[in-house]
Biopython code that builds the backbone (N, CA, C, O; Angstrom):
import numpy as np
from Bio.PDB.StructureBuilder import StructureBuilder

atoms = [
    (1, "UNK", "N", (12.634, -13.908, 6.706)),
    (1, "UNK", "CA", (11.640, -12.935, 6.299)),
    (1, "UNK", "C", (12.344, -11.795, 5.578)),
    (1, "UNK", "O", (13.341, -11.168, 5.935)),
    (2, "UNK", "N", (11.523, -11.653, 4.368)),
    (2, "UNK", "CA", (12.593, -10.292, 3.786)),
    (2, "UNK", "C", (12.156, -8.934, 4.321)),
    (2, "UNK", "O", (11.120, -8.679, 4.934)),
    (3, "UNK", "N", (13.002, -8.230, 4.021)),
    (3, "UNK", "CA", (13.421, -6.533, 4.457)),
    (3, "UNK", "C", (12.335, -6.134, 3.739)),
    (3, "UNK", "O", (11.864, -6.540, 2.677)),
    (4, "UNK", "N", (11.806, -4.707, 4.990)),
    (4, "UNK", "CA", (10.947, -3.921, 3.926)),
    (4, "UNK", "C", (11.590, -3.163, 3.121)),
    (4, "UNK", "O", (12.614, -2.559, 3.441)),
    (5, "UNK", "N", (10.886, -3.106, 1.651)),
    (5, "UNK", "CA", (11.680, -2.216, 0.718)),
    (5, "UNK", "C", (11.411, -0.730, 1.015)),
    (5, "UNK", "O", (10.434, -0.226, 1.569)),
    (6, "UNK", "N", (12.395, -0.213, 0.566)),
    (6, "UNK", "CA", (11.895, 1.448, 0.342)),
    (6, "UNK", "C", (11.629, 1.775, -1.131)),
    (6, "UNK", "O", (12.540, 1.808, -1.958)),
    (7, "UNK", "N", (10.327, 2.018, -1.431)),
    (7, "UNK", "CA", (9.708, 2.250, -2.633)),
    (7, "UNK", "C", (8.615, 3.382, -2.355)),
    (7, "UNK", "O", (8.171, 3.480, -1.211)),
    (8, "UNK", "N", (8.302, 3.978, -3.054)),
    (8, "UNK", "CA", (7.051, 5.138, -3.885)),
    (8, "UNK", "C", (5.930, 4.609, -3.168)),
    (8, "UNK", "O", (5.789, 3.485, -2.686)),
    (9, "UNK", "N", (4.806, 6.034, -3.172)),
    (9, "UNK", "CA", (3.750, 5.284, -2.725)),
    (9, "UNK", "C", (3.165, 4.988, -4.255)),
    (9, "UNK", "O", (2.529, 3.937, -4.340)),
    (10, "UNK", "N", (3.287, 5.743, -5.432)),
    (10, "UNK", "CA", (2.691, 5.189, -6.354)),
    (10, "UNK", "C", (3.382, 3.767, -6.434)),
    (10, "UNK", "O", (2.704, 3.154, -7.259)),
    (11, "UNK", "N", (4.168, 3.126, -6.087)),
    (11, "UNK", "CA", (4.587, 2.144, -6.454)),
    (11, "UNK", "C", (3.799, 0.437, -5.644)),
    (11, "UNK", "O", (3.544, -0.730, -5.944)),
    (12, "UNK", "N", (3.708, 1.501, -4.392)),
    (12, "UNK", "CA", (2.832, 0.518, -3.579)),
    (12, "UNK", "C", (1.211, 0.767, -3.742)),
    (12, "UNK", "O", (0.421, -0.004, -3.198)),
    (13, "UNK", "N", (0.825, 1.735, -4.417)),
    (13, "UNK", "CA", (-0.494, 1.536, -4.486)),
    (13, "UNK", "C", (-0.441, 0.494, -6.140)),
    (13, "UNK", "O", (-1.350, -0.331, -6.237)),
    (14, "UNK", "N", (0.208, 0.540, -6.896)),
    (14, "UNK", "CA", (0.326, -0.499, -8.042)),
    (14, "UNK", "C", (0.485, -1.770, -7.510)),
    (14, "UNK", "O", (-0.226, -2.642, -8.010)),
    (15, "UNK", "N", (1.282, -2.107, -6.574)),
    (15, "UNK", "CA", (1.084, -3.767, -6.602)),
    (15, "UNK", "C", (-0.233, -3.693, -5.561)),
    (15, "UNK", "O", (-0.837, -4.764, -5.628)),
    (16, "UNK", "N", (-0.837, -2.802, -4.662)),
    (16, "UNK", "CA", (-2.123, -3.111, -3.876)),
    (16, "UNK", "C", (-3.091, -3.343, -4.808)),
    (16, "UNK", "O", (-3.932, -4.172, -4.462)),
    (17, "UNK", "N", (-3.305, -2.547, -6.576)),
    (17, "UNK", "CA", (-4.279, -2.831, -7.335)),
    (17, "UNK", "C", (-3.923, -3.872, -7.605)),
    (17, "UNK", "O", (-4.917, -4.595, -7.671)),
    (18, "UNK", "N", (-2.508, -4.733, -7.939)),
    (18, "UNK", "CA", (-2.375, -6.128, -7.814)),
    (18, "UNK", "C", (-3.628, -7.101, -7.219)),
    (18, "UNK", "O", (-4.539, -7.763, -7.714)),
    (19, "UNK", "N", (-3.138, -6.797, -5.884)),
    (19, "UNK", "CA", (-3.786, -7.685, -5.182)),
    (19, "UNK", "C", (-5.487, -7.493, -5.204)),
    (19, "UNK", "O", (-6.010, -8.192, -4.336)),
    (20, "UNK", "N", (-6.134, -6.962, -5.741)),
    (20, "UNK", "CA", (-7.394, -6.574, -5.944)),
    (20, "UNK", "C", (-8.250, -5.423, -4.988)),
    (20, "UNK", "O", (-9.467, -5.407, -4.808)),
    (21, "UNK", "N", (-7.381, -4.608, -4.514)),
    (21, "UNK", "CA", (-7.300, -3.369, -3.714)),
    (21, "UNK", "C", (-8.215, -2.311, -5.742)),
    (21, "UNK", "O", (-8.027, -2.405, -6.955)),
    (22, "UNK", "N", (-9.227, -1.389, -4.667)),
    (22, "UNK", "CA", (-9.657, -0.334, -5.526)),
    (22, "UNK", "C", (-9.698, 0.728, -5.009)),
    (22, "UNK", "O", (-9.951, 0.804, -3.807)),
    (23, "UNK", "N", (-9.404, 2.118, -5.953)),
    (23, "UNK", "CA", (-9.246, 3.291, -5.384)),
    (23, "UNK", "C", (-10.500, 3.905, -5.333)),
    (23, "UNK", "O", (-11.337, 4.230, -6.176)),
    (24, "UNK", "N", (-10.382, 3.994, -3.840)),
    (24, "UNK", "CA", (-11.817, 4.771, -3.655)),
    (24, "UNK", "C", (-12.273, 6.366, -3.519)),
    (24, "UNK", "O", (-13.374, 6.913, -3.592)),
    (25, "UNK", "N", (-11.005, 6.833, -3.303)),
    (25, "UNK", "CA", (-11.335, 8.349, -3.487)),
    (25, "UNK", "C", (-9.606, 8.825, -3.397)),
    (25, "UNK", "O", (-8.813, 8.126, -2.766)),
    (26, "UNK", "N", (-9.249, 9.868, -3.985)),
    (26, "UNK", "CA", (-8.130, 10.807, -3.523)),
    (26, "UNK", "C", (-8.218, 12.182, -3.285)),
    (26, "UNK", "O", (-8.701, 12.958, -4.110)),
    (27, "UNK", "N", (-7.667, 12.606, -1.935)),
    (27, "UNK", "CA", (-7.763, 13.999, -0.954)),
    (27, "UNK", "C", (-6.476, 14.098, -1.109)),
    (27, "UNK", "O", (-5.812, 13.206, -0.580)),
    (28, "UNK", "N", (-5.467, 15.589, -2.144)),
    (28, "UNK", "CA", (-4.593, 15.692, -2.331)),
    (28, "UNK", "C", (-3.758, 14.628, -2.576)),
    (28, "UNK", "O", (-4.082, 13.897, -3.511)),
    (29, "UNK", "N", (-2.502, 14.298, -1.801)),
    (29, "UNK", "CA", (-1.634, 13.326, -2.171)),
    (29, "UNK", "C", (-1.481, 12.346, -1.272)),
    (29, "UNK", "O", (-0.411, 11.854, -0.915)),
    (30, "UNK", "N", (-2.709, 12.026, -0.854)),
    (30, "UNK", "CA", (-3.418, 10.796, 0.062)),
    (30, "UNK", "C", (-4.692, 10.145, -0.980)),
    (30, "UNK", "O", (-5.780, 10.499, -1.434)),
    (31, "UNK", "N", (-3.896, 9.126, -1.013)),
    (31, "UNK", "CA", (-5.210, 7.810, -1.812)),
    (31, "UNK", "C", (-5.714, 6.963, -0.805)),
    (31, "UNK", "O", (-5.058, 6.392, 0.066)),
    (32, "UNK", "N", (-7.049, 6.923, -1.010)),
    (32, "UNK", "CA", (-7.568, 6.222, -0.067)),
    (32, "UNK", "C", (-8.203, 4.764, -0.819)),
    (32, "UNK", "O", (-9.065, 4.930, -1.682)),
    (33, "UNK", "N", (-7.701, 3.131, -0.427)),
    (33, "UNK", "CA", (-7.782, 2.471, -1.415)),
    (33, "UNK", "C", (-8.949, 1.278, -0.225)),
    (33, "UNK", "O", (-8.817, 1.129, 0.990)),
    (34, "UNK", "N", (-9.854, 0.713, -1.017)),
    (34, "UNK", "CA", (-10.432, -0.342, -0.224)),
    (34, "UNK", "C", (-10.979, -1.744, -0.531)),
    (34, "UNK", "O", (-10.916, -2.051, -1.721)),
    (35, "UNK", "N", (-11.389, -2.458, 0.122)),
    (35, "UNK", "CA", (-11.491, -3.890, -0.518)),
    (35, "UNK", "C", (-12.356, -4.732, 0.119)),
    (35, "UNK", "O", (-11.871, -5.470, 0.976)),
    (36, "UNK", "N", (-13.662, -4.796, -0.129)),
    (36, "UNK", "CA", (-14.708, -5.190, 0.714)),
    (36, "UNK", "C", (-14.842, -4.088, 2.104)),
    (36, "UNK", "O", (-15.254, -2.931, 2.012)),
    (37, "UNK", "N", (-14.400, -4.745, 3.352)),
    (37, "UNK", "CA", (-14.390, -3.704, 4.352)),
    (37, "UNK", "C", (-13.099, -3.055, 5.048)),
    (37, "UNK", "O", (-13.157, -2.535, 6.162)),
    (38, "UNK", "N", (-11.931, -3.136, 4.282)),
    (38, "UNK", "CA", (-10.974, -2.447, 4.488)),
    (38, "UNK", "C", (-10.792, -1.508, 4.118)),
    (38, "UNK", "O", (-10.787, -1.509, 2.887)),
    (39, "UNK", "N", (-10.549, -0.228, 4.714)),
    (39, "UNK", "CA", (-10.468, 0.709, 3.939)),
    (39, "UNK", "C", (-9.036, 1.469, 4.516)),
    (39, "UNK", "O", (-8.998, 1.273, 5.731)),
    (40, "UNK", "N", (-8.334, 1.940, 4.249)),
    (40, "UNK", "CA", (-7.067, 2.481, 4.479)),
    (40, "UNK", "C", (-6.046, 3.383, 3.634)),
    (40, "UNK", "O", (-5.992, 3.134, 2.430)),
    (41, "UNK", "N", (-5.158, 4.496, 4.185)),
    (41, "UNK", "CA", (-4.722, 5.201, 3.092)),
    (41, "UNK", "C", (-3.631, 5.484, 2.808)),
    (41, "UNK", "O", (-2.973, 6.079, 3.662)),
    (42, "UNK", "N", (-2.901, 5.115, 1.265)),
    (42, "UNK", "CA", (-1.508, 5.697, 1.067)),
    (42, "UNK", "C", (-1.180, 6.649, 0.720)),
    (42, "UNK", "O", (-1.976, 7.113, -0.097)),
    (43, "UNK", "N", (-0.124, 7.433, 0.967)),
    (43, "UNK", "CA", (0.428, 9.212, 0.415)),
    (43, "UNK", "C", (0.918, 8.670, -0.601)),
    (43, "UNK", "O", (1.308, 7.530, -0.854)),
    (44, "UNK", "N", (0.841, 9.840, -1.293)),
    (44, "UNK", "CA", (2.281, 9.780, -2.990)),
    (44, "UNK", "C", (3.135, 10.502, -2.768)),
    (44, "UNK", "O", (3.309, 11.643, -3.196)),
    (45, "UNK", "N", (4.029, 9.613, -1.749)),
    (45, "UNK", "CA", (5.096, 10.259, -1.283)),
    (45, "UNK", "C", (6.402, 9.741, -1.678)),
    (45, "UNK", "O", (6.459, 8.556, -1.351)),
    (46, "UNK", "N", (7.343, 10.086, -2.176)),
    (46, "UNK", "CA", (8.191, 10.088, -3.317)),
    (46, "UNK", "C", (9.007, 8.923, -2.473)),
    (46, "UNK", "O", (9.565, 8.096, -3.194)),
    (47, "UNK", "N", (9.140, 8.759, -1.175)),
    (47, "UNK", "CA", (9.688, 7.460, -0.267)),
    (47, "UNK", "C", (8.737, 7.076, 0.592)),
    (47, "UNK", "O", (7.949, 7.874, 1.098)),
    (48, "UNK", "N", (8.738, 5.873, 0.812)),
    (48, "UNK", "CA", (7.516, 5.610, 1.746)),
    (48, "UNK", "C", (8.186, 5.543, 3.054)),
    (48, "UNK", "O", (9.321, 5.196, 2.729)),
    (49, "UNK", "N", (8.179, 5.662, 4.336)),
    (49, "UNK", "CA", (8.820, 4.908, 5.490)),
    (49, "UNK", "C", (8.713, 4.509, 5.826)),
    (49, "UNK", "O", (7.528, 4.357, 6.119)),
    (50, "UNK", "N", (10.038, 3.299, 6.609)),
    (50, "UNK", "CA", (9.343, 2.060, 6.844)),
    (50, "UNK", "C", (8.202, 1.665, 7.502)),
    (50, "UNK", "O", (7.712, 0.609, 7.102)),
    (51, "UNK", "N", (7.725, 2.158, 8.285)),
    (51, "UNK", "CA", (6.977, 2.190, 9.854)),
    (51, "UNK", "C", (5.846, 2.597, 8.513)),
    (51, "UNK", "O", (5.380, 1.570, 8.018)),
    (52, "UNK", "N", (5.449, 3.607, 8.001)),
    (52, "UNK", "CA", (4.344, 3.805, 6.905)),
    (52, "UNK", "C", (3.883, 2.577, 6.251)),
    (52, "UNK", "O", (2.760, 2.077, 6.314)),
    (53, "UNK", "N", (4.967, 2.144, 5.583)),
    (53, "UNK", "CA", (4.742, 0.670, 5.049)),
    (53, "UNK", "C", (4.467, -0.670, 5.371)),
    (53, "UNK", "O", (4.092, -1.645, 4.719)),
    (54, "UNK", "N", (4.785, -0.437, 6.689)),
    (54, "UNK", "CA", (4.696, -1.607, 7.589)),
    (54, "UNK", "C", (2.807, -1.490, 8.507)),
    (54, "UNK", "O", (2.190, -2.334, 9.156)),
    (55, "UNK", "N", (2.496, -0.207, 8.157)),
    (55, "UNK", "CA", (1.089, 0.265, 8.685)),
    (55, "UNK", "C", (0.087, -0.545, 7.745)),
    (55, "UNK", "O", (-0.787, -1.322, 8.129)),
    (56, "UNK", "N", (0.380, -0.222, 6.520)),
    (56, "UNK", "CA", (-0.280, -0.061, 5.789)),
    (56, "UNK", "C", (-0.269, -1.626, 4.863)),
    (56, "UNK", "O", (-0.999, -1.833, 3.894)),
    (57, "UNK", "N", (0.450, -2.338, 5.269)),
    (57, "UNK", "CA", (0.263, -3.643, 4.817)),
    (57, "UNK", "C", (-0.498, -4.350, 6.139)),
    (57, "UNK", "O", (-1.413, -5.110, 5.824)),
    (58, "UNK", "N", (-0.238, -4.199, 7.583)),
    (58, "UNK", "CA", (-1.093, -3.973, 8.340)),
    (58, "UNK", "C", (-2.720, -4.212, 8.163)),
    (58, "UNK", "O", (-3.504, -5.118, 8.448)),
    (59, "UNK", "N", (-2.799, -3.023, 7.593)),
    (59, "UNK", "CA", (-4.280, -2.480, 7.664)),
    (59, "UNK", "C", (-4.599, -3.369, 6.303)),
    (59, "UNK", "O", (-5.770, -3.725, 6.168)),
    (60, "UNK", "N", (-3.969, -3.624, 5.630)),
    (60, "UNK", "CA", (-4.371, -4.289, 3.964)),
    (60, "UNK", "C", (-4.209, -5.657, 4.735)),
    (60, "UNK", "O", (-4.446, -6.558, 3.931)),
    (61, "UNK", "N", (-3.988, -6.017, 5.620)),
    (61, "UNK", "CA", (-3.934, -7.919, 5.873)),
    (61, "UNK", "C", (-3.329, -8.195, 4.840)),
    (61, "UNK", "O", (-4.110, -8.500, 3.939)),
    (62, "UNK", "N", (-1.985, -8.236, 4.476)),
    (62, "UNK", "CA", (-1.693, -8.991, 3.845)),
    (62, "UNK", "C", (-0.068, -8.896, 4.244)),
    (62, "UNK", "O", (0.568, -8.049, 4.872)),
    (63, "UNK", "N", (0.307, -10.130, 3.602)),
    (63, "UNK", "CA", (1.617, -10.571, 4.268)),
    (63, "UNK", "C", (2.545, -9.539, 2.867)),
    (63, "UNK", "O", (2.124, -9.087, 1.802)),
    (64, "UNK", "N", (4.045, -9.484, 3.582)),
    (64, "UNK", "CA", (5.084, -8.856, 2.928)),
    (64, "UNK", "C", (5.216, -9.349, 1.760)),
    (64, "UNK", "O", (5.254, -8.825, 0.647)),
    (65, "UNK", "N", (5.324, -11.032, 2.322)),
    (65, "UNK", "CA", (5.964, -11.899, 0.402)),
    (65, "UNK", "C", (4.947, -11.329, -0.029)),
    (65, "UNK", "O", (5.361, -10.213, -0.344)),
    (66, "UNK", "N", (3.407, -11.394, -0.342)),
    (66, "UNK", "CA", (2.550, -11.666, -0.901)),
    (66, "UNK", "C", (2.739, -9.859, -1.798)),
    (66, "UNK", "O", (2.358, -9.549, -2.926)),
    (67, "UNK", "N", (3.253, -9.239, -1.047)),
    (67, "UNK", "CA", (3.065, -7.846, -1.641)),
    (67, "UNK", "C", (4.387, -7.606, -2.643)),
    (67, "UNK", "O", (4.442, -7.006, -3.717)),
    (68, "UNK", "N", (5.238, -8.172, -2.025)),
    (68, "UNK", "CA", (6.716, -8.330, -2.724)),
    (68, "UNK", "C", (6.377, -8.853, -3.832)),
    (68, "UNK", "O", (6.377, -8.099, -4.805)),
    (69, "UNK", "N", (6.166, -9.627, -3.940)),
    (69, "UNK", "CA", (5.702, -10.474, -5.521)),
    (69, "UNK", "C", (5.211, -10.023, -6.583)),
    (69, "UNK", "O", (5.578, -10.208, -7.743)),
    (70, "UNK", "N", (3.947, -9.124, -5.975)),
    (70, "UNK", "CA", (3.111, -7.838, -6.809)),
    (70, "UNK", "C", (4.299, -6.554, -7.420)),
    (70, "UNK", "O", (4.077, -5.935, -8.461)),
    (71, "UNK", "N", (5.430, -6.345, -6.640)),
    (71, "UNK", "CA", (5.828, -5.224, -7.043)),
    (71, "UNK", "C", (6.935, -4.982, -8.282)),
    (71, "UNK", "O", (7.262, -3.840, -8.604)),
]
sb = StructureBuilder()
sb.init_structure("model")
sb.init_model(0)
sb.init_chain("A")
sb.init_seg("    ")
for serial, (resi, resn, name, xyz) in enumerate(atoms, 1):
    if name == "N":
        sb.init_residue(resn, " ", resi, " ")
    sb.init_atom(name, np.array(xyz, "f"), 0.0, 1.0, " ", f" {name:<3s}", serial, name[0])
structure = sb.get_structure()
C-alpha cells in the first residue's frame, strides 16, 4: 500500500474534482466539496497532515490508489 503523500489542499481538492467531487460552498480557507450525499471539508492549507488526509479520503470513500492516480 503506498504512503500518504504530503501535498496542498488545493492540490487535493484538484484530483477530488477528478474524481467527480463538486464544490459546494467556501467559508474562508475551508472548501466544502460534495457528491451525491457526501459532503465533507478541505482547508487550503499550504501542507495537508497526514491524519487530515487520511480523514478526508475517509469521508470521500475512496481508496488512496484511486486518489493517487488523480494527482
Amino acid at each position: 500500500m503506498p504512503k500518504l503523500p504530503v501535498i496542498s489542499g488545493k492540490k487535493a481538492i484538484s484530483a477530488l474534482l477528478k474524481l467527480g467531487f463538486i464544490i459546494k460552498r467556501q467559508k474562508g480557507d475551508h472548501v466544502i466539496l460534495n457528491k451525491e450525499r457526501i459532503n465533507f471539508t478541505v482547508p487550503l492549507h499550504k501542507t495537508l497532515k497526514k491524519g487530515t488526509l487520511k480523514a478526508i479520503l475517509r469521508q470521500a470513500q475512496i481508496d488512496l490508489e484511486e486518489f493517487l492516480e488523480k494527482l
